[in-house]
C-alpha positions as CSV (number, residue, x, y, z in Angstrom):
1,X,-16.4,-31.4,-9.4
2,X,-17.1,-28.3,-11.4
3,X,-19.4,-25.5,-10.7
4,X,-21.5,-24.7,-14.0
5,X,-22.6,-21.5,-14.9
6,X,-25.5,-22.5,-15.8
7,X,-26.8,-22.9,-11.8
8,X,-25.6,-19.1,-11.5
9,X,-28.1,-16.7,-11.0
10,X,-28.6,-14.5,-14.6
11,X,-26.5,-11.4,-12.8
12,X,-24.0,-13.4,-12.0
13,X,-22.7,-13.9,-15.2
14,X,-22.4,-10.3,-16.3
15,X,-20.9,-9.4,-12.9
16,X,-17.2,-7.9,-12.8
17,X,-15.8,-8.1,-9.1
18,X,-13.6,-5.5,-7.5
19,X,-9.8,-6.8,-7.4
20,X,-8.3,-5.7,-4.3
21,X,-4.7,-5.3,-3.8
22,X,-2.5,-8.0,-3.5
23,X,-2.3,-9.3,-0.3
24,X,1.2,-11.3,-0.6
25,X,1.8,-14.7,0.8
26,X,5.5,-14.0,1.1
27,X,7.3,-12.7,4.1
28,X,9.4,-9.3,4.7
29,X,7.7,-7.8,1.7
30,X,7.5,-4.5,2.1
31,X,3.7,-3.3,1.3
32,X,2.9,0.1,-0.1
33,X,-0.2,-1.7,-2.5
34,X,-3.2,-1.1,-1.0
35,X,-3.0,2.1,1.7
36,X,-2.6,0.3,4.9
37,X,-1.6,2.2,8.0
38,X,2.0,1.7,8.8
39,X,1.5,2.2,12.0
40,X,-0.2,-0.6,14.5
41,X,-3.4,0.0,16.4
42,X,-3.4,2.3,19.8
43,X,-2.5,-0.4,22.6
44,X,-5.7,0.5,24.0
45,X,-7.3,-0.7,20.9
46,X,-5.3,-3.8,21.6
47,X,-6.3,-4.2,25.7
48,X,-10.1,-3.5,24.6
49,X,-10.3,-6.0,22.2
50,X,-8.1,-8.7,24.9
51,X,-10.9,-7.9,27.3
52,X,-13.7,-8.2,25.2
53,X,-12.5,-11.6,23.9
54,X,-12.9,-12.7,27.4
55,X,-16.3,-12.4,28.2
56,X,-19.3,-12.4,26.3
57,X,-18.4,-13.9,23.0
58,X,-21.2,-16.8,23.4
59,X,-23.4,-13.7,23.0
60,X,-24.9,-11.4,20.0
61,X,-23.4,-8.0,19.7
62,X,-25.6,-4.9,20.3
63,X,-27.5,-4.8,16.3
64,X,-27.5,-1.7,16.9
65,X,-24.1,-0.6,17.5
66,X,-25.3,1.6,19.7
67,X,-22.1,2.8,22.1
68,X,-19.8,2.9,19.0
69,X,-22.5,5.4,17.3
70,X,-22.0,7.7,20.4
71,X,-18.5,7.8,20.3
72,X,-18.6,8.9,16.7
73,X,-21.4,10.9,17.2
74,X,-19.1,12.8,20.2
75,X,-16.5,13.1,18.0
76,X,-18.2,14.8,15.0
77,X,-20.5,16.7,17.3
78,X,-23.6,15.1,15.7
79,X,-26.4,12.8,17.1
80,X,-25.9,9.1,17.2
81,X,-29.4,8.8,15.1
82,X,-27.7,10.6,12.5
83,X,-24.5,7.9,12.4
84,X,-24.7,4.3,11.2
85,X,-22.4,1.6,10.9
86,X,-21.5,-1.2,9.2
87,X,-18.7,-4.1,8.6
88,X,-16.4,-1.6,7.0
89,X,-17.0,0.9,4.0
90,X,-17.2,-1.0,1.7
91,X,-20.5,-2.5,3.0
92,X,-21.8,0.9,4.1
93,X,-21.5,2.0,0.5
94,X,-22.6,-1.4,-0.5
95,X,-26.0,-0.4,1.0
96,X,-25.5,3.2,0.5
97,X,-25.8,2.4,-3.5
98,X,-28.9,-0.2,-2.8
99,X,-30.7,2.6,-0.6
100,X,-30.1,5.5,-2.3
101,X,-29.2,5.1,-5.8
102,X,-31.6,2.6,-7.4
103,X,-33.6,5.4,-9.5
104,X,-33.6,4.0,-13.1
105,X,-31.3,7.2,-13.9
106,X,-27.9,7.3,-13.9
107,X,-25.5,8.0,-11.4
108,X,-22.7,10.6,-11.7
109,X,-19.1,9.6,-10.1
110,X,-16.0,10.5,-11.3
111,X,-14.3,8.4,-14.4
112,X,-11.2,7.8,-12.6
113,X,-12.0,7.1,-9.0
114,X,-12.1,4.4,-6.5
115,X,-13.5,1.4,-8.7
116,X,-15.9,-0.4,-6.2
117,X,-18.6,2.0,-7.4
118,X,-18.8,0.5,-10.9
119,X,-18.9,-3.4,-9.1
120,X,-21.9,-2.0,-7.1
121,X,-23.4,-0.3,-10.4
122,X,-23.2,-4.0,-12.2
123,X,-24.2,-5.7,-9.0
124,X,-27.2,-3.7,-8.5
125,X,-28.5,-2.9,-12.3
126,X,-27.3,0.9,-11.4
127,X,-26.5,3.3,-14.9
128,X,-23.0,4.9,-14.1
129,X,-22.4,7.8,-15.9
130,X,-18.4,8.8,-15.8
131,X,-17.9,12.2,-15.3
132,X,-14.1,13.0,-16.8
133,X,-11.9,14.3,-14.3
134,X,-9.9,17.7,-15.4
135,X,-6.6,17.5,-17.1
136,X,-5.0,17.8,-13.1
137,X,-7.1,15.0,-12.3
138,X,-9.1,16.7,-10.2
139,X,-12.9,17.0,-10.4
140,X,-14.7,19.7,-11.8
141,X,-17.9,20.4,-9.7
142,X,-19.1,22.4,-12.8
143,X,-19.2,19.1,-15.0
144,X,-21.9,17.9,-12.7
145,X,-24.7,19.7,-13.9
146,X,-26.5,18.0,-16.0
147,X,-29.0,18.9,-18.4
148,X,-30.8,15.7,-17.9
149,X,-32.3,13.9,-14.7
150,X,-29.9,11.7,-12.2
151,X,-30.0,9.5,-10.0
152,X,-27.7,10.3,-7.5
153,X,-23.6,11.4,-7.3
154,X,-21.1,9.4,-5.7
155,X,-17.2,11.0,-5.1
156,X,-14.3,10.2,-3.0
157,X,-13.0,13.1,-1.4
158,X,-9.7,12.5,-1.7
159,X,-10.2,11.0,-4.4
160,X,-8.6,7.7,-5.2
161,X,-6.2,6.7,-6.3
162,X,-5.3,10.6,-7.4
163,X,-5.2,11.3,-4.0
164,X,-6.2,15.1,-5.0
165,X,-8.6,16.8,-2.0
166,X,-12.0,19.0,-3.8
167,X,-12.2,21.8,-1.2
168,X,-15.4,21.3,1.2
169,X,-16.4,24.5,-0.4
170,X,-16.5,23.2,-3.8
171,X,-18.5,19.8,-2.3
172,X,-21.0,22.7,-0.8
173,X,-21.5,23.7,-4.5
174,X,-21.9,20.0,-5.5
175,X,-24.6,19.5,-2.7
176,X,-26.3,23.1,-4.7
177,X,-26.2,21.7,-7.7
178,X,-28.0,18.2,-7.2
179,X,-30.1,19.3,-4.3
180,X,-32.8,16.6,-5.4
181,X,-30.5,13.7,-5.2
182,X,-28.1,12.3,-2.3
183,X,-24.7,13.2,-3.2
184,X,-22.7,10.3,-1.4
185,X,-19.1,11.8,-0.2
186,X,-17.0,9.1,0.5
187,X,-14.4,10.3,2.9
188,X,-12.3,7.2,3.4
189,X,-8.7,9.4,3.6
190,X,-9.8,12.7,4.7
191,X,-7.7,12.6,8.0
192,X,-4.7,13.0,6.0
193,X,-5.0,16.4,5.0
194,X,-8.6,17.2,4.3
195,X,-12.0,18.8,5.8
196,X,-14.5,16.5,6.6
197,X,-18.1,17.4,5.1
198,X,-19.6,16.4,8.3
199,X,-20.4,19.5,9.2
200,X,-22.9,20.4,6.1
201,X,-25.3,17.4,7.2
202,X,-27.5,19.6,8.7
203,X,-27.9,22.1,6.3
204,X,-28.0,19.6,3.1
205,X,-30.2,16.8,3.9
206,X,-29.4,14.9,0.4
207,X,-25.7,14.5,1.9
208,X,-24.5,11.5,3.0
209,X,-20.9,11.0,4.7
210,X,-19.2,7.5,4.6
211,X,-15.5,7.3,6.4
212,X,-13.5,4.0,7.5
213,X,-11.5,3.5,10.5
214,X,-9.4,1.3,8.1
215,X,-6.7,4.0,7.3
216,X,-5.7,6.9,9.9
217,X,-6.9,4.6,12.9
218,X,-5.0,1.7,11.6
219,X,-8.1,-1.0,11.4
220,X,-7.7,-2.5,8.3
221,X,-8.0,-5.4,9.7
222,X,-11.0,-5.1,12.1
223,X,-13.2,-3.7,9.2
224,X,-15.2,-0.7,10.6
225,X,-16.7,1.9,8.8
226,X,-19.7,4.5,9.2
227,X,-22.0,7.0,7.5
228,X,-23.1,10.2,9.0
229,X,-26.3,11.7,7.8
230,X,-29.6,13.0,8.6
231,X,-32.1,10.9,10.1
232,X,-34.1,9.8,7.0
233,X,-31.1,8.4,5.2
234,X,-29.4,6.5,8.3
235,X,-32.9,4.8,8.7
236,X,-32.7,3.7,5.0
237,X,-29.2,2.5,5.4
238,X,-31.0,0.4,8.6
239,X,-33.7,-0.8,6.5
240,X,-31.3,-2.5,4.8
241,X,-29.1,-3.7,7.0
242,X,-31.8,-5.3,8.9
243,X,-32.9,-7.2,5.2
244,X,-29.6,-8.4,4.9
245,X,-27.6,-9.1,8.7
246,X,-28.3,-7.6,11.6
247,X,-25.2,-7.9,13.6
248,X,-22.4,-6.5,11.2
249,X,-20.1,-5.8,14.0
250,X,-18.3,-8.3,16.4
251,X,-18.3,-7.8,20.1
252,X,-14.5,-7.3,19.1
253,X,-14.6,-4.9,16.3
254,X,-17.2,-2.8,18.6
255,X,-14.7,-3.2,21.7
256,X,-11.7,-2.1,19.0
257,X,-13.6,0.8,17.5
258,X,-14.7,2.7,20.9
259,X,-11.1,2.5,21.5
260,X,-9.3,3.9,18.6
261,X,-11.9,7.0,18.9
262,X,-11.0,7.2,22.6
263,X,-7.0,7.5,22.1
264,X,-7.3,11.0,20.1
265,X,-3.6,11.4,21.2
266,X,-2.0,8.2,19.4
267,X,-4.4,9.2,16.7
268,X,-3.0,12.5,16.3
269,X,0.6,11.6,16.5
270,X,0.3,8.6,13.6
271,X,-2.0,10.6,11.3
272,X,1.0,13.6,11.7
273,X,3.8,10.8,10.9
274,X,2.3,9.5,8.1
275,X,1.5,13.3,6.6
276,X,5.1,13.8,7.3
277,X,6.3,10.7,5.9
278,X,4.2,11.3,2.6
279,X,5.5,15.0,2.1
280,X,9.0,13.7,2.5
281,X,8.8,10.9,-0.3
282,X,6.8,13.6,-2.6
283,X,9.9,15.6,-2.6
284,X,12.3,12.8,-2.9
285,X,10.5,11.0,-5.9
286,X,10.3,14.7,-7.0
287,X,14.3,14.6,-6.8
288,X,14.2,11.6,-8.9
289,X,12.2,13.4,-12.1
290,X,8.8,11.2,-10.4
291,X,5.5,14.0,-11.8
292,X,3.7,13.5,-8.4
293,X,0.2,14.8,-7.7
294,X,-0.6,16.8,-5.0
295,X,-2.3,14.2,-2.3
296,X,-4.4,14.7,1.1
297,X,-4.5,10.8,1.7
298,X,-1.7,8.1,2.9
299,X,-0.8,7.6,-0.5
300,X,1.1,8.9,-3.6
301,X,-0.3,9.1,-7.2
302,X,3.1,9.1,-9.5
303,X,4.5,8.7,-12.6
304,X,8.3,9.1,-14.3
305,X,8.5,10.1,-18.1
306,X,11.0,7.7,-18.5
307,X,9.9,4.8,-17.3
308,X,7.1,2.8,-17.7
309,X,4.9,2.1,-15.2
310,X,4.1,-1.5,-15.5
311,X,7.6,-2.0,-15.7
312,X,8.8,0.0,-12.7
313,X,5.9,-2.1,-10.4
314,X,7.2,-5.2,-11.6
315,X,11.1,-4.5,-11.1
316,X,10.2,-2.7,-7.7
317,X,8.7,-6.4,-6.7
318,X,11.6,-8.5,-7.4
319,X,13.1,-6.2,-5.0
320,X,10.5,-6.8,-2.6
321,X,8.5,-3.7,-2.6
322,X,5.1,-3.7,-3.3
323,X,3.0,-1.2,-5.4
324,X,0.0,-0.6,-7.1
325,X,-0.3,-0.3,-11.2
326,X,-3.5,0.2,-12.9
327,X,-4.0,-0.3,-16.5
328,X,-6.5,1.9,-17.1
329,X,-7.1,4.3,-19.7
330,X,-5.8,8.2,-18.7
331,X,-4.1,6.2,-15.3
332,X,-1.7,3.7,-17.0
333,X,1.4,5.4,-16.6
334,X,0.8,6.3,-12.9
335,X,1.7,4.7,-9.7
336,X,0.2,4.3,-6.1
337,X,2.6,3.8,-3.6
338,X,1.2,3.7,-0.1
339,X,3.2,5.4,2.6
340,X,5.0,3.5,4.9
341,X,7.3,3.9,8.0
342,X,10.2,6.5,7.3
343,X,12.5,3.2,6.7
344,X,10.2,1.6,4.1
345,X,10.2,5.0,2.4
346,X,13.7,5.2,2.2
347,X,14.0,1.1,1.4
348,X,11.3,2.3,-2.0
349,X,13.8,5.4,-2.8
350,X,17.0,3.4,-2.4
351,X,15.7,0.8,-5.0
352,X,14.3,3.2,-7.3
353,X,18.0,5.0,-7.5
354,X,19.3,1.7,-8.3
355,X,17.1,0.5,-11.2
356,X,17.8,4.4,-12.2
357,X,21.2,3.7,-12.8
358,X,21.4,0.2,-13.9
């Protein structure tokens, strides 16, 4: 039986989901697509989750989250009022956009950038106006004063998928300039090489935070992510939560999270690896005439005047190496190539040197 259209809600027609990275059926693939950790969880993200499985699972989680706030909390040197959580990022900005940015004015984000915002615009009957990025693809504070009234600003910081860091002095002057609006800074890569804007909550209550525990603490799979704010704006976030499920966290994912925070060592020794790993393919692709921008996440933003993108994706995947090409306007030329373990680096240059020379 087929599903008419016609029983859909009128929004759902007009709606254009997000397409995530292809998440490949086949084995020994090697995946540099969509910015996984190559690294596995900390073992003691492993144990906690074994224990919790064991006991308690005929139960509700805590709704409130409330001992993986105060780890985070700890960690940032904030209070846990100030941090909520959710079932990953991408929910946390899901509500962040329903809170915050519902205004009937637009709101500002970057024209190439992480492309979940624009689903959440459509979803949500949010104006988006795109704000260019410069010639280096990197954002241009400046170009956010407006001479008209908005509803809100929304960047990823690193951005994505340029990978290019703003300076947390020039998101200080971005908080200046929009100091009637929340400016929403998501901060999904920032161990990799940036500044978290954490800090600033206190002095610039329109700023909210949002990070995942999807990338540097190697969670993808556990879907955790968080906002730090002040108190008005994580109570928004709760109103919301509470209208739409109060327990977005498993006993599991709870158990998991605590963990990861508490094992800063294996932290800091796989975020260091991957930074290492990523500087060493920049040069190599470098080597190999790649135009590579400068990047602050686990990732790569590349392209080859010789070779066509598209192209270079698909003959990189009959070799079993997976990549990411948009065809966008201004991006189309340009690969993401996640970084992976110093072998799968070298496995990527190896069969880039050979369709090179065939």
């Amino acid at each position: 039986m087929t599903i008419q259209p016609t029983f859909w809600s009128p929004v759902v027609s007009g709606l254009k989901p997000y397409m995530p990275g292809e998440q490949p059926k086949i084995d020994k693939l090697i995946k540099l697509n969509t910015n996984e950790n190559p690294y596995p969880a900390s073992p003691r993200v492993v144990k906690a989750i074994t224990a919790a499985a064991q006991q308690g699972l005929q139960l509700y989680p805590d709704p409130e989250s409330t001992a993986l706030r105060e780890v985070i909390a700890r960690h940032h040197g904030i209070a846990a009022d100030q941090v909520f959580v959710g079932n990953g990022s991408d929910e946390v900005l899901a509500h962040a956009f329903f809170a915050f940015f519902q205004q009937g004015k637009p709101l500002l984000m970057p024209d190439i950038s992480y492309s979940f915002y624009q689903v959440y615009c459509g979803l949500y009957g949010i104006t988006a106006e795109l704000i260019s990025l410069g010639c280096d693809m990197a954002i241009q504070v400046d170009d956010y004063r407006r001479p008209h009234a908005v509803g809100g600003v929304v960047i990823a910081n690193p951005n994505a998928p340029t990978g290019r860091l703003l300076p947390l002095r020039e998101v200080e002057r971005l908080l200046q300039s929009q100091p009637q609006q929340v400016v929403l800074v998501d901060e999904a890569y920032i161990d990799f090489g940036g500044e978290t804007a954490i800090g600033l909550i206190d002095r610039y209550p329109n700023l909210l935070v949002v990070q995942t525990l999807s990338k540097s603490r190697s969670l993808a799979g556990l879907r955790v992510g968080f906002a730090a704010g002040s108190r008005h704006l994580i109570e928004a976030l709760e109103r919301v939560k509470n209208s739409f499920n109060s327990y977005p966290l498993d006993r599991l994912a709870l158990a998991g999270a605590i963990a990861a925070y508490e094992d800063v060592d294996y932290f800091e020794q796989t975020r260091q690896a991957v930074m290492q790993s990523r500087n060493a393919l920049t040069r190599e692709l470098m080597q190999l005439g790649f135009e590579v921008l400068p990047s602050a996440t686990n990732f790569v933003f590349a392209q080859h005047p010789g070779h066509e993108a598209a192209s270079l994706a698909a003959r990189l995947r009959e070799r079993g190496i997976l990549v990411r090409h948009f065809r966008l306007p201004r991006i189309e030329q340009y690969l993401r190539i996640s970084i992976g373990t110093p072998a799968q680096c070298e496995a990527l240059l190896q069969a880039l040197r050979q369709l090179f020379v065939a």
